[in-house]
N, CA, C and O atoms as a GROMACS GRO file, in nm:
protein
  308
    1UNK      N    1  -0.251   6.166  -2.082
    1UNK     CA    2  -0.210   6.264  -2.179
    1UNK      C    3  -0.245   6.213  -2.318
    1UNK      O    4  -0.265   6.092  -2.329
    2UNK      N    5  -0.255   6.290  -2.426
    2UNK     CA    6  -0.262   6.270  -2.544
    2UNK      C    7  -0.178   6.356  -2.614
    2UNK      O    8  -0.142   6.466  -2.573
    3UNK      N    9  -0.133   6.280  -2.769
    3UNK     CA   10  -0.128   6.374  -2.879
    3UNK      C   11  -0.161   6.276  -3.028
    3UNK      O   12  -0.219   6.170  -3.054
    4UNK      N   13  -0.094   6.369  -3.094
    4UNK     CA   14  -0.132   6.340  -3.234
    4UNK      C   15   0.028   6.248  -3.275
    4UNK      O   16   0.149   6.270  -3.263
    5UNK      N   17  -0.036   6.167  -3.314
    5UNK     CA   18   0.116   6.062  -3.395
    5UNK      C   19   0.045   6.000  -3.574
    5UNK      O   20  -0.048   6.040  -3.644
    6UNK      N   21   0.130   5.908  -3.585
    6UNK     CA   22   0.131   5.856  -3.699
    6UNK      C   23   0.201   5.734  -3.662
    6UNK      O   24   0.318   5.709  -3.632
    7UNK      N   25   0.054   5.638  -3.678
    7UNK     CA   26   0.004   5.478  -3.653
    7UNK      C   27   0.009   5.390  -3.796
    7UNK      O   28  -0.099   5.416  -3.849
    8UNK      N   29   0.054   5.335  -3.848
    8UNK     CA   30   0.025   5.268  -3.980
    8UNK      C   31   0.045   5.338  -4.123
    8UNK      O   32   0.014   5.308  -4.238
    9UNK      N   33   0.121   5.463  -4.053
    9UNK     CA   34   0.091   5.586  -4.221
    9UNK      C   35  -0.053   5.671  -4.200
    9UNK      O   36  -0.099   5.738  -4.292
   10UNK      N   37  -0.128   5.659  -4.052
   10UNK     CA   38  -0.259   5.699  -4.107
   10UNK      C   39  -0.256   5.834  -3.939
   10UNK      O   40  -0.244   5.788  -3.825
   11UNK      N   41  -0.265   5.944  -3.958
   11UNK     CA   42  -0.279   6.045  -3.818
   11UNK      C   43  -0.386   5.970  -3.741
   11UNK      O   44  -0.489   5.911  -3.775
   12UNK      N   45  -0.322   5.994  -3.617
   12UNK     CA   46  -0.451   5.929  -3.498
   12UNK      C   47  -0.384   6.056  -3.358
   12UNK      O   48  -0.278   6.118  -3.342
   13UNK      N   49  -0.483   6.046  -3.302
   13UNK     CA   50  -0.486   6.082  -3.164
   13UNK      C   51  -0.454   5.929  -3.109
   13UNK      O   52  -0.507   5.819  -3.122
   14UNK      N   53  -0.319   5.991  -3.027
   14UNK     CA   54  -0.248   5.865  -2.900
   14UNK      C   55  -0.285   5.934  -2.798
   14UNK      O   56  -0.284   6.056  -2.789
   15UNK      N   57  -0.340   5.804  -2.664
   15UNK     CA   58  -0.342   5.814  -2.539
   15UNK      C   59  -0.238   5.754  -2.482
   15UNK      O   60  -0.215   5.637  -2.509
   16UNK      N   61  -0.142   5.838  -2.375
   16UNK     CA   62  -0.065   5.729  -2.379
   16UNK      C   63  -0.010   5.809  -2.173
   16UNK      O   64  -0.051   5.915  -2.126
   17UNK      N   65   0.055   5.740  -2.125
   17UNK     CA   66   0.146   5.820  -1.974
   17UNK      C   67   0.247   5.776  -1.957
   17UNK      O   68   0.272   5.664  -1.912
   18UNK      N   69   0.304   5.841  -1.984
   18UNK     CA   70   0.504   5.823  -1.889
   18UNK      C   71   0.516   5.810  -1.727
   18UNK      O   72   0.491   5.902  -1.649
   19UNK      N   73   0.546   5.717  -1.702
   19UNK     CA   74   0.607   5.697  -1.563
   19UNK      C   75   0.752   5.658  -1.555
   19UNK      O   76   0.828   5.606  -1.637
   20UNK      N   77   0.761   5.684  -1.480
   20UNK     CA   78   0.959   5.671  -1.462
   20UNK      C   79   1.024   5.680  -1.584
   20UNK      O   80   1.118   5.603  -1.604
   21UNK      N   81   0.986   5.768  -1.681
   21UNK     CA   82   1.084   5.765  -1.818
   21UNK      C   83   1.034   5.664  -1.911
   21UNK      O   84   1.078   5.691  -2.022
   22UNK      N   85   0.969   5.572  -1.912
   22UNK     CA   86   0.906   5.472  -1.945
   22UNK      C   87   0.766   5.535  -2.046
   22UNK      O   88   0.716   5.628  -1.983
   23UNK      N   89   0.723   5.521  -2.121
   23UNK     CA   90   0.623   5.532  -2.244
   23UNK      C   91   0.551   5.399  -2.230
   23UNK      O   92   0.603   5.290  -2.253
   24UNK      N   93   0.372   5.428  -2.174
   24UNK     CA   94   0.264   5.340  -2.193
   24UNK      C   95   0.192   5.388  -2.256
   24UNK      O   96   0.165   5.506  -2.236
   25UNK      N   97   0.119   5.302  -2.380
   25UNK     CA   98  -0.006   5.364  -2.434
   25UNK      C   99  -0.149   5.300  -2.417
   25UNK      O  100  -0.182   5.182  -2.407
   26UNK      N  101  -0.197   5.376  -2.417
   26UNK     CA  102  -0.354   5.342  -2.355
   26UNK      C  103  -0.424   5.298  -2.478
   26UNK      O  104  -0.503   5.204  -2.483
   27UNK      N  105  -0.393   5.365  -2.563
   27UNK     CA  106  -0.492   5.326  -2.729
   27UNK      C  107  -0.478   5.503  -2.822
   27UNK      O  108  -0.431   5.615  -2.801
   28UNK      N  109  -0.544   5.434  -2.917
   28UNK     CA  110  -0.528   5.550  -3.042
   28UNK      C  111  -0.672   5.521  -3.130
   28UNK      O  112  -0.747   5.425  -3.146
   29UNK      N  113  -0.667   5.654  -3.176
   29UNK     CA  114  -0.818   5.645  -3.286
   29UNK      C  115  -0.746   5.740  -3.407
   29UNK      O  116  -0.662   5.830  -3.403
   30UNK      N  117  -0.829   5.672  -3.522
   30UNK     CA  118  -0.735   5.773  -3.622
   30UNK      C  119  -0.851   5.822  -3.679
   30UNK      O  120  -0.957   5.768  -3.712
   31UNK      N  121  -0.793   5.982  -3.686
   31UNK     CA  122  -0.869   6.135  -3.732
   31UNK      C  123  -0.800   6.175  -3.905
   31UNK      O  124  -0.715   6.125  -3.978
   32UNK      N  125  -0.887   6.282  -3.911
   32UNK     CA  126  -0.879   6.334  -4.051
   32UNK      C  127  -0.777   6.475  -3.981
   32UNK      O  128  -0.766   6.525  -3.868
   33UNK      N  129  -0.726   6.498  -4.095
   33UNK     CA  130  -0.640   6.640  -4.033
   33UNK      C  131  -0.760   6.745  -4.065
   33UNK      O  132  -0.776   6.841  -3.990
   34UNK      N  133  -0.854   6.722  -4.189
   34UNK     CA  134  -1.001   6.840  -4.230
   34UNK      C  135  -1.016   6.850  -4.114
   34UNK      O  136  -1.036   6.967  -4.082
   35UNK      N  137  -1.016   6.749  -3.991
   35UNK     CA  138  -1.098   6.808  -3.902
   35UNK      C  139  -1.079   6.934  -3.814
   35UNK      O  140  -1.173   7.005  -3.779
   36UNK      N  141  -0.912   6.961  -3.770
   36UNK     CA  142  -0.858   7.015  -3.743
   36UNK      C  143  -0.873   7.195  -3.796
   36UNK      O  144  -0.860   7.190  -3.919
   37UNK      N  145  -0.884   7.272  -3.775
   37UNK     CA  146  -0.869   7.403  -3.878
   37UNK      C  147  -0.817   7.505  -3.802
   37UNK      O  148  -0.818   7.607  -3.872
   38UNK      N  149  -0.780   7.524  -3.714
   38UNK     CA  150  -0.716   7.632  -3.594
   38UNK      C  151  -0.592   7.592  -3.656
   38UNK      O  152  -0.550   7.483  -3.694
   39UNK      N  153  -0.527   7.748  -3.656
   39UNK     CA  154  -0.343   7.715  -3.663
   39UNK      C  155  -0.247   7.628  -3.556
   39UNK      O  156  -0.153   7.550  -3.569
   40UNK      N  157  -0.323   7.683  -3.446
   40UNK     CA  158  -0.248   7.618  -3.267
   40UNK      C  159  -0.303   7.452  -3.300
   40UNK      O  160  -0.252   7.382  -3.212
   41UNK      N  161  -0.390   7.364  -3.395
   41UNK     CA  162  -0.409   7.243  -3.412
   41UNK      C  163  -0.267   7.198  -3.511
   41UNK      O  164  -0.180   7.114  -3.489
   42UNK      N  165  -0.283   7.278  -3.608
   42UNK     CA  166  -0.263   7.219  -3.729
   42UNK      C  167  -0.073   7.252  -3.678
   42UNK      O  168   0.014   7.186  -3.735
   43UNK      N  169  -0.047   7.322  -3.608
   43UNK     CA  170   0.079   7.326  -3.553
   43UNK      C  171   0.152   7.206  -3.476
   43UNK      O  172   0.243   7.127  -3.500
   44UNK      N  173   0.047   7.237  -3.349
   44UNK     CA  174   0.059   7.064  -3.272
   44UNK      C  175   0.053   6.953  -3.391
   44UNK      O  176   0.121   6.857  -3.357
   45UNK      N  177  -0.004   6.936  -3.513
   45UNK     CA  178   0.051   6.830  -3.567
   45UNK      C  179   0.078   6.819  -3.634
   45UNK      O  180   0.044   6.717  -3.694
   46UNK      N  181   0.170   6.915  -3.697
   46UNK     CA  182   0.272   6.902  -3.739
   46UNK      C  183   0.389   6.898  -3.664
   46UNK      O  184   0.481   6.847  -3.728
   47UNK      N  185   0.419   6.935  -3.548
   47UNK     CA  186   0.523   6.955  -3.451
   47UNK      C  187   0.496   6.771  -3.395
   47UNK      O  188   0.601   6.711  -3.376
   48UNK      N  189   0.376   6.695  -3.373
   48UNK     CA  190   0.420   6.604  -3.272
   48UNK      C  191   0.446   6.463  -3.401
   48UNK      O  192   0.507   6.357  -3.390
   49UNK      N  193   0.391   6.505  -3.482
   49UNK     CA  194   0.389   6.382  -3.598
   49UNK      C  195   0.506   6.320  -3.594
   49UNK      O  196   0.534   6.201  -3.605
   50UNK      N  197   0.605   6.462  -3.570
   50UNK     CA  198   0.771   6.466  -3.596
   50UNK      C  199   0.836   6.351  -3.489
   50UNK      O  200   0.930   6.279  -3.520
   51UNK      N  201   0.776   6.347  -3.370
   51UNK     CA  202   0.814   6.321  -3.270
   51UNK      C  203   0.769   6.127  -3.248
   51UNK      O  204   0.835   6.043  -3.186
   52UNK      N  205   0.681   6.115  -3.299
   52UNK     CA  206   0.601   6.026  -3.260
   52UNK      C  207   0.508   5.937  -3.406
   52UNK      O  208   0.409   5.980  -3.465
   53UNK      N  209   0.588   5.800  -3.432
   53UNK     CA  210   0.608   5.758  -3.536
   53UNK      C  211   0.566   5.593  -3.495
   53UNK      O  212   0.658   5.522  -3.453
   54UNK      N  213   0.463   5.548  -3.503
   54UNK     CA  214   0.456   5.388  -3.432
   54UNK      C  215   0.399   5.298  -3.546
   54UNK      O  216   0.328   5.361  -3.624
   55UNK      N  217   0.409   5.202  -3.566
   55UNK     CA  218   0.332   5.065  -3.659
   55UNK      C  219   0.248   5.044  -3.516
   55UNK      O  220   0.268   5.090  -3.404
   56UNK      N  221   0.134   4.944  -3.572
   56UNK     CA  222   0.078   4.932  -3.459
   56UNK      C  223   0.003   4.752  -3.515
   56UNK      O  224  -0.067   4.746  -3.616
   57UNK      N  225   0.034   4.623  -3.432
   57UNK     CA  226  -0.033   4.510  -3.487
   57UNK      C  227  -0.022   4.426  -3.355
   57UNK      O  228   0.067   4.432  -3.270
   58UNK      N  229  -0.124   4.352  -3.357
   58UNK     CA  230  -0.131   4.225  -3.214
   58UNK      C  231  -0.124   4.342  -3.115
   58UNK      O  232  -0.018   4.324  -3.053
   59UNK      N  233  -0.162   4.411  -3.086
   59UNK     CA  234  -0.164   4.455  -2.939
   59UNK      C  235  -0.004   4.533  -2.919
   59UNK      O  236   0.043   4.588  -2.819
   60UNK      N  237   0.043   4.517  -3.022
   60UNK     CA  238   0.208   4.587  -2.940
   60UNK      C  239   0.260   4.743  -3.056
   60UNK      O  240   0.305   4.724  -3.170
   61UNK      N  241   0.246   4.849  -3.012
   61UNK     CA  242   0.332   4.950  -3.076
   61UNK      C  243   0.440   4.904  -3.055
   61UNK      O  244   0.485   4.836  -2.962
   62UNK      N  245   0.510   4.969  -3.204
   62UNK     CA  246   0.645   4.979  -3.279
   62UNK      C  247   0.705   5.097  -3.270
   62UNK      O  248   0.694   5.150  -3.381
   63UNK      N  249   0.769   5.173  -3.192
   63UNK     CA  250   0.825   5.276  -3.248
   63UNK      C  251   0.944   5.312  -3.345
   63UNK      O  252   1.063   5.293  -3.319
   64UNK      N  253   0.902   5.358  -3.440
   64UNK     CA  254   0.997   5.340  -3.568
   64UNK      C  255   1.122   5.432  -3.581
   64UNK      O  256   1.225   5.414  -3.648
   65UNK      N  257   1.082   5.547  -3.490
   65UNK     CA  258   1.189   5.608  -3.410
   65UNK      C  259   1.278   5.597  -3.369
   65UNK      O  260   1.388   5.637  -3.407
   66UNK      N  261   1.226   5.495  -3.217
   66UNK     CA  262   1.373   5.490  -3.168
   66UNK      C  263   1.411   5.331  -3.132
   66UNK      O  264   1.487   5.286  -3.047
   67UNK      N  265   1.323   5.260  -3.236
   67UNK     CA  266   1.312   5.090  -3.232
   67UNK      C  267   1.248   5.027  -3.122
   67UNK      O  268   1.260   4.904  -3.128
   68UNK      N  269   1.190   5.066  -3.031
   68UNK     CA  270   1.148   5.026  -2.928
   68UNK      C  271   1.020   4.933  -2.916
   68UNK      O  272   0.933   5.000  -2.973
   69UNK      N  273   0.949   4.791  -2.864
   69UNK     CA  274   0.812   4.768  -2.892
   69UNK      C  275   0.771   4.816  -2.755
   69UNK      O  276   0.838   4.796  -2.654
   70UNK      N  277   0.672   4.873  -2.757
   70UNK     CA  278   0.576   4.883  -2.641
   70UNK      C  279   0.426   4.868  -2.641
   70UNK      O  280   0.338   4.927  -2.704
   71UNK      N  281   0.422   4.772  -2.549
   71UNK     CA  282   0.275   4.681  -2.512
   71UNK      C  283   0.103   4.782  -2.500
   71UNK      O  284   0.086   4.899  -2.464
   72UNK      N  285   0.046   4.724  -2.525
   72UNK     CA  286  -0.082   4.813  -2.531
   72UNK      C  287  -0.118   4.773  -2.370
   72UNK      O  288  -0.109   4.660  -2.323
   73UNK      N  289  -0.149   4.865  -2.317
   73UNK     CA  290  -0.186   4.866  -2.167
   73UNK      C  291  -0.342   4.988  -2.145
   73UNK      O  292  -0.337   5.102  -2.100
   74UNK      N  293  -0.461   4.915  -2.192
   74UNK     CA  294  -0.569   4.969  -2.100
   74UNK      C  295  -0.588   5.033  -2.030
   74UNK      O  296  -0.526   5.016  -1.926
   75UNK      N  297  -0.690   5.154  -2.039
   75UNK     CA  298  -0.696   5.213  -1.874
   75UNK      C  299  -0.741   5.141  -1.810
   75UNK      O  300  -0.787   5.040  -1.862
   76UNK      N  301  -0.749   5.156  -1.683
   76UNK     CA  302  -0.838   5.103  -1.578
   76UNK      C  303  -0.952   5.134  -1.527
   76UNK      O  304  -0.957   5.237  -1.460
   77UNK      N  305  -1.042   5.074  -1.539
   77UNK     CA  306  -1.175   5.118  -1.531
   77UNK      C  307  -1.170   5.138  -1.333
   77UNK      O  308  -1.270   5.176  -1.272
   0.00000   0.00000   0.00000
């Protein structure tokens, strides 16, 4: 799955999958919102920004949310 968060202060697209209630992220790339121009975009991010708030350094997200660290975990090739 993906969405849109806010990594460092800067919008990125997060990859990330929930299993058992549990939050893994796969990685993130950070985008321009210009790029975006559909309302159904610019909605989704504003709606998930809200949701999804991380620092990101050494390999480990921060969620600033709800204090939590969680480990950077790779897909699997």
């Amino acid at each position: 799955m993906w969405s849109f968060a806010i990594i460092n202060n800067r919008l990125t697209e997060i990859f990330f999958e929930k299993k058992k209630g549990k939050l893994f992220i796969n990685g993130h790339c950070y985008v321009k919102k210009s790029e975006y121009k559909t309302k159904k975009e610019q909605k989704q991010i504003k709606e998930d920004t809200k949701k999804y708030k991380f620092s990101y350094r050494n390999k480990i997200y921060r969620d600033k949310i709800r204090n939590v660290k969680i480990p950077l975990t790779p897909f699997k090739a």
